[in-house]
C-alpha positions as MATLAB code, in Angstrom:
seq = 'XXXXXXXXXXXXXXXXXXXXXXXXXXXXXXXXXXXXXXXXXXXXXXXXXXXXXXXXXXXXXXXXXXXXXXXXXXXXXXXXXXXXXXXXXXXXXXXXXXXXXXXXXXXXXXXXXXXXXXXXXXXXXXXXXXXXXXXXXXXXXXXXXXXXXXXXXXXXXXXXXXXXXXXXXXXXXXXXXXXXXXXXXXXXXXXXXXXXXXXXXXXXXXXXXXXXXXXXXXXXXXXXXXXXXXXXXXXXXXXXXXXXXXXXXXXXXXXXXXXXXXXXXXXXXXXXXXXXXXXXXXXXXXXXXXXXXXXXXXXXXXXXXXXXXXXXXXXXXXXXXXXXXXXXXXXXXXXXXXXXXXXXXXXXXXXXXXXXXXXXXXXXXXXXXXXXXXXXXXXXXXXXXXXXXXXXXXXXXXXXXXXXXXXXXXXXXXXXXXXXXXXXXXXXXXXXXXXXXXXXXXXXXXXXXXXXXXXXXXXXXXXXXXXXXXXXXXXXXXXXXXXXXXXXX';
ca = [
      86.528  138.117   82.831;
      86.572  136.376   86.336;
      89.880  138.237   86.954;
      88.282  142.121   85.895;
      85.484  141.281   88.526;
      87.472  140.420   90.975;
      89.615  143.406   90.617;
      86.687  146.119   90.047;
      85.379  144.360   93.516;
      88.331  144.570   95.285;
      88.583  148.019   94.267;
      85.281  148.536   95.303;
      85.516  147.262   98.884;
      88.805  149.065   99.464;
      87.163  152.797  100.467;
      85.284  150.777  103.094;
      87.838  148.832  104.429;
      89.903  151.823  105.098;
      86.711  153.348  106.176;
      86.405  150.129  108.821;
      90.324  150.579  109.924;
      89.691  154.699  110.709;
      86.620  153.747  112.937;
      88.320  150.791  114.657;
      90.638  153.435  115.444;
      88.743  155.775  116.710;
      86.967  153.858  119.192;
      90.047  152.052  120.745;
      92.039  155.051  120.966;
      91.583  156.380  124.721;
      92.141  160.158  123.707;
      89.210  159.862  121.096;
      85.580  160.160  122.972;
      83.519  157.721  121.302;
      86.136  155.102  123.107;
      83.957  156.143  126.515;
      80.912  155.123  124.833;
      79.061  151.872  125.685;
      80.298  148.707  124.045;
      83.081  150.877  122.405;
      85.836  148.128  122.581;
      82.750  145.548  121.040;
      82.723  148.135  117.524;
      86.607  148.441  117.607;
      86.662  144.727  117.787;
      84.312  144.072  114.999;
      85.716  147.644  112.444;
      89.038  145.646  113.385;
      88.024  142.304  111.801;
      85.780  143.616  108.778;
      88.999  145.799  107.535;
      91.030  142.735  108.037;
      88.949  140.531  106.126;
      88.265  143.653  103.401;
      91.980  144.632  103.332;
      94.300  143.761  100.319;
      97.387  141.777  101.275;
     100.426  143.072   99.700;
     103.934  140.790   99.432;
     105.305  140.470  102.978;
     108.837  141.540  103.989;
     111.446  138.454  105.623;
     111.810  140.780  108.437;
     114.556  138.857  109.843;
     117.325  141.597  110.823;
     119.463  139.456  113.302;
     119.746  135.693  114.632;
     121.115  134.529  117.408;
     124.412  132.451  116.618;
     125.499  130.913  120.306;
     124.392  133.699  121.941;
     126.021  136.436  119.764;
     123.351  138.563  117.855;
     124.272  138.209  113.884;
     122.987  141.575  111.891;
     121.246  139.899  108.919;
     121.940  141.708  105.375;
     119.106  140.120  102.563;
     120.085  141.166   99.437;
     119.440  139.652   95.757;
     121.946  137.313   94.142;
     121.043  137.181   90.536;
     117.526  138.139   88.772;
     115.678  135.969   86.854;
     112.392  137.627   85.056;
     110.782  134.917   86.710;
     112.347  135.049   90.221;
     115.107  135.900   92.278;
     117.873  134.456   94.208;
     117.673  135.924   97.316;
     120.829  135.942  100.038;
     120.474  136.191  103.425;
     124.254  137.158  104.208;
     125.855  137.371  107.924;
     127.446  139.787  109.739;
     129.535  139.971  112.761;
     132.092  142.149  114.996;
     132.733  138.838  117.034;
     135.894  137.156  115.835;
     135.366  133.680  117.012;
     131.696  134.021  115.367;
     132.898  135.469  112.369;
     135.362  131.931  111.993;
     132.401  129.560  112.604;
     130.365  131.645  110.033;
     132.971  131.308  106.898;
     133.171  127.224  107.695;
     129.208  126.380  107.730;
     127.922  124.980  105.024;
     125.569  126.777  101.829;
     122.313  125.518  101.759;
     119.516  126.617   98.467;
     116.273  126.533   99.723;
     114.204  126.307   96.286;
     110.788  127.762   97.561;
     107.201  126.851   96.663;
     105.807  128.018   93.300;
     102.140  127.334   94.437;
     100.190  130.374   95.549;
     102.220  131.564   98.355;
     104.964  133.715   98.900;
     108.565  132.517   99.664;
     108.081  134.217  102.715;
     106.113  131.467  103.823;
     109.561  129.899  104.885;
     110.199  132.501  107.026;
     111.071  130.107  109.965;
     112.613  127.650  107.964;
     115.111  130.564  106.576;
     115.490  131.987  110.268;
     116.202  128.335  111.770;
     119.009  127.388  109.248;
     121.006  130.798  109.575;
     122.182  130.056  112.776;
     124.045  126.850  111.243;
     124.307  127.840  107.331;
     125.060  130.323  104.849;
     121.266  130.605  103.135;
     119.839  131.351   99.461;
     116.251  131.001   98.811;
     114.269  131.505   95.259;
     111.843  134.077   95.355;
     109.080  133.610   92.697;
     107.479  136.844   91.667;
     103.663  137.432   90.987;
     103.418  136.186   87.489;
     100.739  139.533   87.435;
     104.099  141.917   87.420;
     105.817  140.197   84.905;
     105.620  142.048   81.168;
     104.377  139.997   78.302;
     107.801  141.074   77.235;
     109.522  139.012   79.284;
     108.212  135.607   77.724;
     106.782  132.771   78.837;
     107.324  130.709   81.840;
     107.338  127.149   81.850;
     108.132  123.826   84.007;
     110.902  123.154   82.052;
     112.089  126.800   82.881;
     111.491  126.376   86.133;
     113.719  122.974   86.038;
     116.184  124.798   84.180;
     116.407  127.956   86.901;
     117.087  125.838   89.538;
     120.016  124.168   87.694;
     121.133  127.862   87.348;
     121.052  128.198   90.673;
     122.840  125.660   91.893;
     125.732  126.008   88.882;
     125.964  129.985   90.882;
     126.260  128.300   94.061;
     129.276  125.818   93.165;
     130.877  128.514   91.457;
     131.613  130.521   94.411;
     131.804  127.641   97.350;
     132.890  124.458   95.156;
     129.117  123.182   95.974;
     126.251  123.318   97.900;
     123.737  121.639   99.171;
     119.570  122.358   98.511;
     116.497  121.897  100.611;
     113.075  122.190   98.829;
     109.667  122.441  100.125;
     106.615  121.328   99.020;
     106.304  121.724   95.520;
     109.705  121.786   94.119;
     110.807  118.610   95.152;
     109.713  117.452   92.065;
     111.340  119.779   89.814;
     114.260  119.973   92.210;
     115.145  115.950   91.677;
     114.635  116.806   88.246;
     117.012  119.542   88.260;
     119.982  117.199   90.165;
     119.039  114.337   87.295;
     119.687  116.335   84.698;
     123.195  117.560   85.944;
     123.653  113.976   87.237;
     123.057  112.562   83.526;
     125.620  115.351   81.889;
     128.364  114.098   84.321;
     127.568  117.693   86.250;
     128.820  118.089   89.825;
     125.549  117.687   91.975;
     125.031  119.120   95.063;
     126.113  117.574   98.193;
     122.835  116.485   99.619;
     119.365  116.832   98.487;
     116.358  117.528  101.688;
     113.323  116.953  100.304;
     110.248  117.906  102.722;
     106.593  116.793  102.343;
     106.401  116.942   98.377;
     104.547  115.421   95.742;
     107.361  113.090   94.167;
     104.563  110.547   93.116;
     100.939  111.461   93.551;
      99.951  108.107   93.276;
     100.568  107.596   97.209;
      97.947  108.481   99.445;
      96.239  110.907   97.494;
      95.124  113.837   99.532;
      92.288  116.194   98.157;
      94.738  118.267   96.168;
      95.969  115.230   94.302;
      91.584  114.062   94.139;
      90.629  117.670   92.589;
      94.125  116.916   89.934;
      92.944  113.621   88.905;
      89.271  114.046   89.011;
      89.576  116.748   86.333;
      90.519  116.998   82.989;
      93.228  119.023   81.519;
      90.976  120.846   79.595;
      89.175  122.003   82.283;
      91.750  123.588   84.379;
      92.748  125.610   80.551;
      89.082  126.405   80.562;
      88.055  127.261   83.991;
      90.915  128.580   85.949;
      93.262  130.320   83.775;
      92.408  133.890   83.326;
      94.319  137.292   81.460;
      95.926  140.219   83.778;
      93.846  142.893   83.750;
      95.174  146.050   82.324;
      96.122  147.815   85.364;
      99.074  145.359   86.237;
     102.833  145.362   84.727;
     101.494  142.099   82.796;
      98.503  142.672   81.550;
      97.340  140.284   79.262;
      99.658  136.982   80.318;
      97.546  134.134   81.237;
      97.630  133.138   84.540;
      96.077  130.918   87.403;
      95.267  133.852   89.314;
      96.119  133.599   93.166;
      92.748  134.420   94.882;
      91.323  131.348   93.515;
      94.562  129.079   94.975;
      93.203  131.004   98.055;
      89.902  130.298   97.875;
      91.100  126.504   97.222;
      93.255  126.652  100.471;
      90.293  128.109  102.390;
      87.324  125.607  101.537;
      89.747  122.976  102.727;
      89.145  124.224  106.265;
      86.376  126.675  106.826;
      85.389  125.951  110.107;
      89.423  126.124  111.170;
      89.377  129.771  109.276;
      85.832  130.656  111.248;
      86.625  129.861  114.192;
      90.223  131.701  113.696;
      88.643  134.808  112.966;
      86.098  134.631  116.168;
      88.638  133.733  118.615;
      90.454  137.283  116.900;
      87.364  139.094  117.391;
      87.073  137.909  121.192;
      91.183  138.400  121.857;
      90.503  142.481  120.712;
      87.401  142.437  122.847;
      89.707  140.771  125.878;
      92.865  143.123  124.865;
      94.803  139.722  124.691;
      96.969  141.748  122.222;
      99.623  139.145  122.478;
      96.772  136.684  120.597;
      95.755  138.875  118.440;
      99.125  140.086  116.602;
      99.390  136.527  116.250;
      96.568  135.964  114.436;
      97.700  139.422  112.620;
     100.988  137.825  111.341;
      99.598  134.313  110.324;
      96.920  135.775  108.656;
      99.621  138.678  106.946;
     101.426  135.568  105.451;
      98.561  133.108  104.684;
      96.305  135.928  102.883;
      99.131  137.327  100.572;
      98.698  135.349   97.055;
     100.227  135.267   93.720;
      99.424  134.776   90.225;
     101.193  131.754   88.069;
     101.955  131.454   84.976;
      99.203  129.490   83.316;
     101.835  127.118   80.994;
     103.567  126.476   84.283;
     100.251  125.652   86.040;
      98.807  123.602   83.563;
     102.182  121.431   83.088;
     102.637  120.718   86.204;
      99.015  119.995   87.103;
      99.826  117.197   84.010;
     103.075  116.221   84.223;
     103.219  115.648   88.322;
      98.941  115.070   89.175;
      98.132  113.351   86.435;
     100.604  111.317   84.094;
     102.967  110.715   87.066;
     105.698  111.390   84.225;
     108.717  111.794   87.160;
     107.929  108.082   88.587;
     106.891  106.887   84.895;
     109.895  107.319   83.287;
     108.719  109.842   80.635;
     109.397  113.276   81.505;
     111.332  115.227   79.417;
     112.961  118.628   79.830;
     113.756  121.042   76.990;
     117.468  122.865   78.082;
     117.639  126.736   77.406;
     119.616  125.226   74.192;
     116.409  124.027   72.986;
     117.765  120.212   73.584;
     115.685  117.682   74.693;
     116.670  115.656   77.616;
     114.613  112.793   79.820;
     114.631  112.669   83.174;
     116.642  110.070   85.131;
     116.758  110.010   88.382;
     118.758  106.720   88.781;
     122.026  108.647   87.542;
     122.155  110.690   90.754;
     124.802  108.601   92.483;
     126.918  111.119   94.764;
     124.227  113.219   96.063;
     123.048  112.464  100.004;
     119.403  112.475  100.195;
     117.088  112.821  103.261;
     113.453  113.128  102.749;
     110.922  114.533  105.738;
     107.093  113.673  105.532;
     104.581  114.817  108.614;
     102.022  112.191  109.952;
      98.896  114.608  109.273;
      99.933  116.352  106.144;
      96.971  116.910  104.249;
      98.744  117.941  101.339;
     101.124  115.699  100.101;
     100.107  112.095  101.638;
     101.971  109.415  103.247;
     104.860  107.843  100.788;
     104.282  110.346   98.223;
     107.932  112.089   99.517;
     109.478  109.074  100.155;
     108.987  107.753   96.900;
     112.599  109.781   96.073;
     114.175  107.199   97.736;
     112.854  104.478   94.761;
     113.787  106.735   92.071;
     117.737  107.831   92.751;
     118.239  103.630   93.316;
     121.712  104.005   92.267;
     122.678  106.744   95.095;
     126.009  105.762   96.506;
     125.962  107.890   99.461;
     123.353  107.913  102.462;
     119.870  107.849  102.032;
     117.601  108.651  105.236;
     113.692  109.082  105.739;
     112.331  110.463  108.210;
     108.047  110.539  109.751;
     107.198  113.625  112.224;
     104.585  112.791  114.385;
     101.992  114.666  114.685;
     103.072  117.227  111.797;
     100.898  118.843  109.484;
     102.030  119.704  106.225;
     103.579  123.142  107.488;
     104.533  121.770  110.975;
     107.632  119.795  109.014;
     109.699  123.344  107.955;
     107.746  125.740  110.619;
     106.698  126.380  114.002;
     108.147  124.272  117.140;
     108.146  120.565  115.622;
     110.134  121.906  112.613;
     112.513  123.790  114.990;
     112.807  121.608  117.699;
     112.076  118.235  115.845;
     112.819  118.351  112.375;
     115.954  120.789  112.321;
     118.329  118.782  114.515;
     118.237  116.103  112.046;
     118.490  118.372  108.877;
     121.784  119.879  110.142;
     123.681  116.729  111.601;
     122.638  115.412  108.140;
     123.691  118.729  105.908;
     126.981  118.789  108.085;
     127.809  114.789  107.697;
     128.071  115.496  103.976;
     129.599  118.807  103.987;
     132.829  117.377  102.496;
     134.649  118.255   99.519;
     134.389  116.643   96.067;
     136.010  118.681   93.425;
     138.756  121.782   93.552;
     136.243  124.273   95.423;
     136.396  128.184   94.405;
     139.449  130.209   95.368;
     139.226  131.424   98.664;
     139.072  135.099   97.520;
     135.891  134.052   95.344;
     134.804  132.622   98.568;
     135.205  136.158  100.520;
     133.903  138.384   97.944;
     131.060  136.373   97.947;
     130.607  135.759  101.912;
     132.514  137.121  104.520;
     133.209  140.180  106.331;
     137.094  139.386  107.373;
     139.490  139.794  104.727;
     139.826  136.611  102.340;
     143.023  134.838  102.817;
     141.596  133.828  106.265;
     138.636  132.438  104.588;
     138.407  128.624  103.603;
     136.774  127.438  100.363;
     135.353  124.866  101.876;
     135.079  124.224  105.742;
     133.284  121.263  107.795;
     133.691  120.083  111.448;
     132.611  117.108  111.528;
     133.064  116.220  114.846;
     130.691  119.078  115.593;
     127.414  118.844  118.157;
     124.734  116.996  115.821;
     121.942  118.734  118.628;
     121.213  115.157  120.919;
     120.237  113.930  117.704;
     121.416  110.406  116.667;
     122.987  109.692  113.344;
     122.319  106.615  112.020;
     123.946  103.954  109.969;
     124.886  104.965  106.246;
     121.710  103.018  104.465;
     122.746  100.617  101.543;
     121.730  101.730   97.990;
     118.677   99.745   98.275;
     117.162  100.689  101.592;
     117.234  104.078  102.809;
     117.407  105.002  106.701;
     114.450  105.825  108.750;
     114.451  107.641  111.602;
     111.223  108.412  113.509;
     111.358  111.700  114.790;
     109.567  110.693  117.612;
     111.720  108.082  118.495;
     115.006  110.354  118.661;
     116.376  111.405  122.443;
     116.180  115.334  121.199;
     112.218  114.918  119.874;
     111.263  113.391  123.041;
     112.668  115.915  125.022;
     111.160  118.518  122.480;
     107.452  117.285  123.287;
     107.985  116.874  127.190;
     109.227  120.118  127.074;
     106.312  121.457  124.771;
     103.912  119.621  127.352;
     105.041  121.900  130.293;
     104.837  124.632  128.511;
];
């Protein structure tokens, strides 16, 4: 019923935000005459906000058509790999008319970034996606609104999300010989999950595992997402947060967490920080600091858009990662698209590299709770490394300056120390069909320089099975020049 309010209220509102856009319009624009009226910018400024705090926000675009690769602009191609009903694998693939950049594009290495399933849009890791094309050959999973999914289409579950990913990366090795993932946030879990179970079927794993500021035990400095988890039963999140699609949506019926109220979660969090956001926009218009502004415009684009979960995949995560700890306990266990049962063991990844990235302020997933990989894959044979950004919020660690200029460096001298080859990779023409632009006998199936430029960034010591690395960003010669740079600025 919540959900049909909403909706009708949204629906509601929409005439007069439009209304609000037209007359913010019409007294900014210098050929209209109410713009020569008194306090005319003032009304434009305030039309301006009220239709962006009315508006709907729709799915944004990537919107990354070229990178810069050594100074040679690289045209940018995003296309989908495979589609799931669920979600999509998305590639970002490269193109050049440079010959020399066209070589160091078919050696780097292919990296999965398995995206957030927890309100926002994969587009969130926008940055992150832009940052590692320079370096990598990039795949992200796009979740779609649960909302535009058909009832005919099933259900979606935590196993099934498990069970994607493992698809995924099986896609992945069968064109390169292997890759290696990154996930965010959220996934980590399921993502070590994934690796386990291909680790305990005597699978190829990927080559390294980056897990950044994720919820791998709970237990660890509980933050007020992992409070609100554990405070409340799981009855009440079936019974209070889980609503039907209204009829006027491709799924109409399927139970879902719907996204305004993950929204509504992520804004009582900080109110004063959104308040004041939205004041400093209103004074930017009046000041025509339009530079400001379409910042605030393009956060606010991203942060706003929501989606819709499914509820089974809500409720079992909110269960098996918030409140029975079942990764760290021992006791998860995963049902295979063959309807097999199979428990979760994270001590049979041995020949996957893992580096995990936490931020000092990260208000979302505390201290140790990323970390806590390291304790579980105990049997890893190849490096381990950890490392603490100072000064890093939760997004700060895969966006903005301390992810590019802090973070990144260490990321890909770590992805490229590992980039070597473990099995009989793809055929190079699988390769070239599936990558390149130059014609595929000149393309390698699998290429690494590892001699190459690690950024100023210092790579340490391969850590002993018991005791991963840690690096503190801060410490590192490239960070410190980062922030003294940062501090001019």
């Amino acid at each position: 019923m919540l959900y049909t309010i909403f909706e009708t209220q949204r629906s509601l509102m929409e005439p007069f935000s439009d209304f609000a856009q037209a007359a913010s319009k019409l007294y900014s624009n210098p050929l209209s005459p109410f713009s020569q009226s008194p306090l005319a910018q003032r009304v434009s400024a305030g039309y301006d906000l009220l239709y962006r705090l009315g508006k709907d926000y729709e799915k944004p675009a990537f919107d990354i058509p070229t990178v810069d690769v050594n100074g040679v602009s690289v045209a940018i191609h995003e296309r989908v790999e495979l589609n799931k009903p669920f979600c999509e694998l998305r590639r970002f693939k490269r193109f050049s008319d440079d010959p020399d950049t066209l070589t160091q594009l078919k050696q780097q290495p292919v990296v999965l970034i398995v995206a957030p399933l927890s309100g926002h849009y994969a587009t969130l890791l926008r940055d992150t996606v832009r940052t590692l094309l320079k370096d990598h050959k990039v795949y992200i999973t796009d979740w779609r609104n649960a909302r535009l999914v058909p009832l005919s289409e099933g259900e979606f579950h935590l196993d099934d999300y498990v069970n994607y990913i493992q698809e995924f990366i099986r896609h992945l090795q069968g064109i390169y010989g292997n890759c290696h993932v990154m996930s965010v946030c959220q996934p980590t879990v399921p993502v070590l999950a994934a690796v386990s179970l291909m680790a305990s079927r005597g699978e190829t794993t990927p080559l390294t595992m980056t897990m950044m500021g994720g919820p791998i035990d709970a237990s660890k400095s509980p933050t007020a997402v992992n409070n609100l988890a554990t405070n409340r039963s799981f009855e009440w999140f079936e019974n209070n947060v889980i609503y039907r699609v209204p009829h006027n949506f491709p799924g109409a019926g399927r139970r879902v967490y719907p996204g305004f109220l993950q929204y509504t979660g992520f804004v009582a969090m900080n109110p004063d920080r959104h308040a004041t956001s939205h004041y400093d926009y209103f004074k930017n218009l009046i000041k025509g600091d339009d530079t400001s502004a379409e910042a605030h415009r393009k956060f606010y684009d991203e942060y706003n858009a929501v989606l819709d979960m499914d509820a089974d995949y809500y409720l079992e995560t909110i269960q098996t990662v918030f409140q029975d700890y079942k990764l760290v306990n021992g006791t998860w266990d995963v049902r295979a698209p063959s309807g097999e049962i199979e428990r979760v063991r994270p001590q049979d990844i041995q020949t996957t590299a893992l580096l995990t990235v936490e931020g000092e302020l990260d208000d979302i997933s505390g201290s140790g709770q990323t970390k806590a990989a390291h304790d579980l894959c105990n049997n890893l044979q190849k490096d381990r490394q950890h490392i603490d950004v100072e000064g890093a919020g939760h997004y700060g660690i895969f966006s903005g300056r301390r992810w590019r200029d802090m973070v990144y460096p260490t990321v890909r001298s770590f992805i490229l120390e590992h980039n070597l080859p473990r099995k009989q990779a793809a055929p190079a023409a699988v390769v070239a069909a599936a990558d390149a632009t130059a014609p595929a006998a000149s393309i390698p199936a699998v290429a690494v320089d590892v001699a190459a430029s690690t950024g100023g960034v210092d790579t340490p010591a391969p850590a002993t099975p018991e005791t991963p690395a840690k690096t503190s960003i801060s410490a590192a010669p490239a960070a410190r020049n980062a922030r003294k740079m940062s501090r001019r600025n």
